[in-house]
N, C-alpha and C positions, 0 to 999 in steps of 0.2 A: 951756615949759609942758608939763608931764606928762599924757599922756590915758591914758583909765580903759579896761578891756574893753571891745570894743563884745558886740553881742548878737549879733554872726556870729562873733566869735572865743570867745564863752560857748559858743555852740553845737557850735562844733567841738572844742573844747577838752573836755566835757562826750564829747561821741560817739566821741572819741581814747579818754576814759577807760574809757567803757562797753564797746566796742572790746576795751580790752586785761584789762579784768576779767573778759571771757566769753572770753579764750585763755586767763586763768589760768585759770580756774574748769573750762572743758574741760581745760588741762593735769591741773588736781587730780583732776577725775574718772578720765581713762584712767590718770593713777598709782594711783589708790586701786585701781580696777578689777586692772589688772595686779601690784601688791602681794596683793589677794586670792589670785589667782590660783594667784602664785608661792608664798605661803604655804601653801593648801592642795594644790597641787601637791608642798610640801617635808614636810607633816603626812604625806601619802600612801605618801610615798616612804620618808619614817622608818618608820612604821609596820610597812611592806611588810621594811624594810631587820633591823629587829629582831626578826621573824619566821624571816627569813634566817637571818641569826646562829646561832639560837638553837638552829635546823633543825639547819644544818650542822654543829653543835656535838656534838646528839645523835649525829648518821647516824657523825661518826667516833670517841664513843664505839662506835657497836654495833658497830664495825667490829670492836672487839677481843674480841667476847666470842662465846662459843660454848655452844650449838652455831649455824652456818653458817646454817638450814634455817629459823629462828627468830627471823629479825633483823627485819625489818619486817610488820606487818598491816595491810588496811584494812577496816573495818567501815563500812560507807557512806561517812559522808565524815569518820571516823572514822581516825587515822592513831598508829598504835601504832610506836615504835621501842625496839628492845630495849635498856636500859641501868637504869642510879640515877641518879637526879637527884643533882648535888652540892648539899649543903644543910651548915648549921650544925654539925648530927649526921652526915652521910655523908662522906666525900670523894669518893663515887663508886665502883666497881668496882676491889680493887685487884689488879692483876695482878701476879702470881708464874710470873716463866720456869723459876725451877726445880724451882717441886713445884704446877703450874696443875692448879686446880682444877675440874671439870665445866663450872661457871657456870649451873648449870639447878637445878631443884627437879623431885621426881616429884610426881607426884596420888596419894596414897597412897588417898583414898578421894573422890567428891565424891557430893552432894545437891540436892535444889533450891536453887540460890544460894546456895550454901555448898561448898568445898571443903578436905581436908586435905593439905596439903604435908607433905612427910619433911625438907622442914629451910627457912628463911625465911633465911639466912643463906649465899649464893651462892658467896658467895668465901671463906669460913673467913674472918674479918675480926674475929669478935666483932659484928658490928653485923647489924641486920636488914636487908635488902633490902627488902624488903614494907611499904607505910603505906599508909594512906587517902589515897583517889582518886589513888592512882598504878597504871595498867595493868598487865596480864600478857598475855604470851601464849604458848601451849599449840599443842600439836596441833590440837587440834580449831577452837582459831580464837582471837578475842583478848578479854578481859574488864576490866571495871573495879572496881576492890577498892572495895567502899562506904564514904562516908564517914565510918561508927560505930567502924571498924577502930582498933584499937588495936596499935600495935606492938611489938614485943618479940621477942626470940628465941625465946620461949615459945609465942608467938601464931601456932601452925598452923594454926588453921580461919580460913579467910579467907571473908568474905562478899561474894560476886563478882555485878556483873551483866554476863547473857556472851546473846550470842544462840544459843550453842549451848553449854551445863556440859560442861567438860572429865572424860574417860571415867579410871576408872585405871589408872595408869601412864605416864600421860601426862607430856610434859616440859612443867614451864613458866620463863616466863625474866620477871623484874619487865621492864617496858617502859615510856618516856616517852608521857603521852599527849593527844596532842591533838583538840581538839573544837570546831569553829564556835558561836557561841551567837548569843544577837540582840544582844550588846552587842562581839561581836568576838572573835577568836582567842584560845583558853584552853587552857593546858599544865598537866595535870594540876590541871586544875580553879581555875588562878588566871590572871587575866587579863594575857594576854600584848601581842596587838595590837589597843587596840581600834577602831580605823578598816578592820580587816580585812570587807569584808563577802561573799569565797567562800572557801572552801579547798576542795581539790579535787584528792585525792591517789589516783594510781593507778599500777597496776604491769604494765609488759609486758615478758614476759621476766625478766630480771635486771637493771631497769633500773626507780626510780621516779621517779616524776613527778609534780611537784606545780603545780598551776596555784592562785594567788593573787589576787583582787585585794582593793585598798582604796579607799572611796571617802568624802571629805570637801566636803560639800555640796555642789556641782554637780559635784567635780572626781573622778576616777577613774583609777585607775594599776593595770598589772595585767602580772605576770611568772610566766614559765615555770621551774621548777627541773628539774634530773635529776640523778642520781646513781644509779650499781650498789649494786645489794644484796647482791652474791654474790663 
């Protein structure tokens, strides 16, 4: 004769289950928890990592251009490096070992936020060097081309904001440029990392330094760079 569940083995059978549904359910939480974690731990880190890149990409363009004296600026937390961005229209700076040319432009005249270069065109290439919201920097310290600028080889008078207008005669060299905003690290004014929330670039000696961090919801990651300027 077959007997039915009694009401002590309902009970325990019941509190077996309850039991092992509050280990799944704490398993799923510390997963989900550490899933978050790892994910914006990984956001942080890309972010931080394509910042990198993009740095180091520059710093060994400026490496090759000259003059020597002109390769990096920082205006607050403002980080200027001498080069052309490669774009659709530029390939970049192109070097010639056997007829190198200056690589700089003079200030032939300048005015309030406004200057004239003696040529926009760096490397004898046929192409401009010079466009809206990409950097320069000068003697006198480093500025940003406004973004009404219109390019051309024709286009000398550049509309620059500088904290201090370059004097004439002065040498200026186009430069990549970077700039912290409230939505995240921006290179020449298009956004590059946006989980980036310091940049924090400085130079002692012949030597800069860039401190970074990024930070995605609770999580925060944050690296040292260096590299010679000289």
């Amino acid at each position: 004769m077959e007997r039915g569940m009694g009401m002590v083995e309902l009970l325990i059978a019941l509190a077996c289950s309850s039991i092992l549904f509050l280990a799944l359910y704490q398993f799923y939480q510390v997963s989900a928890v550490t899933h978050k974690e790892m994910r914006e731990a990984w956001y942080c880190m890309q972010s931080i990592r394509q910042a990198s890149i993009q740095l180091n990409a520059d710093l060994v363009q400026c490496a090759l251009l000259l003059p020597q004296d002109l390769k990096v600026a920082i205006e607050g937390s403002q980080l200027f490096i001498a080069g052309v961005p490669v774009t659709s229209e530029n390939p970049g700076i192109s070097i010639s070992l056997t007829n190198p040319a200056p690589y700089y432009a003079l200030i032939n005249s300048s005015a309030e936020r406004v200057a004239i270069l003696d040529t926009v065109d760096i490397d004898n290439d046929g192409r401009a060097d010079f466009w809206a919201d990409l950097g320069i920097i000068t003697e006198n310290g480093p500025c940003v081309v406004s973004h009404n600028y219109s390019r051309g080889l024709d286009k000398k008078t550049l509309p620059l904001t500088c904290a201090i207008m370059p004097v004439q005669g002065s040498r200026a060299v186009p430069a990549i440029h970077y700039e912290l905003k409230g939505d995240g690290l921006y290179r020449n004014n298009q956004l590059l990392a946006e989980a980036v929330v310091l940049f924090h670039p400085t130079i002692s000696g012949n030597d800069l330094t860039i401190r970074m961090r990024s930070r995605y919801h609770e999580t925060e990651k944050e690296i040292s760079l260096s590299s010679p300027i000289q």
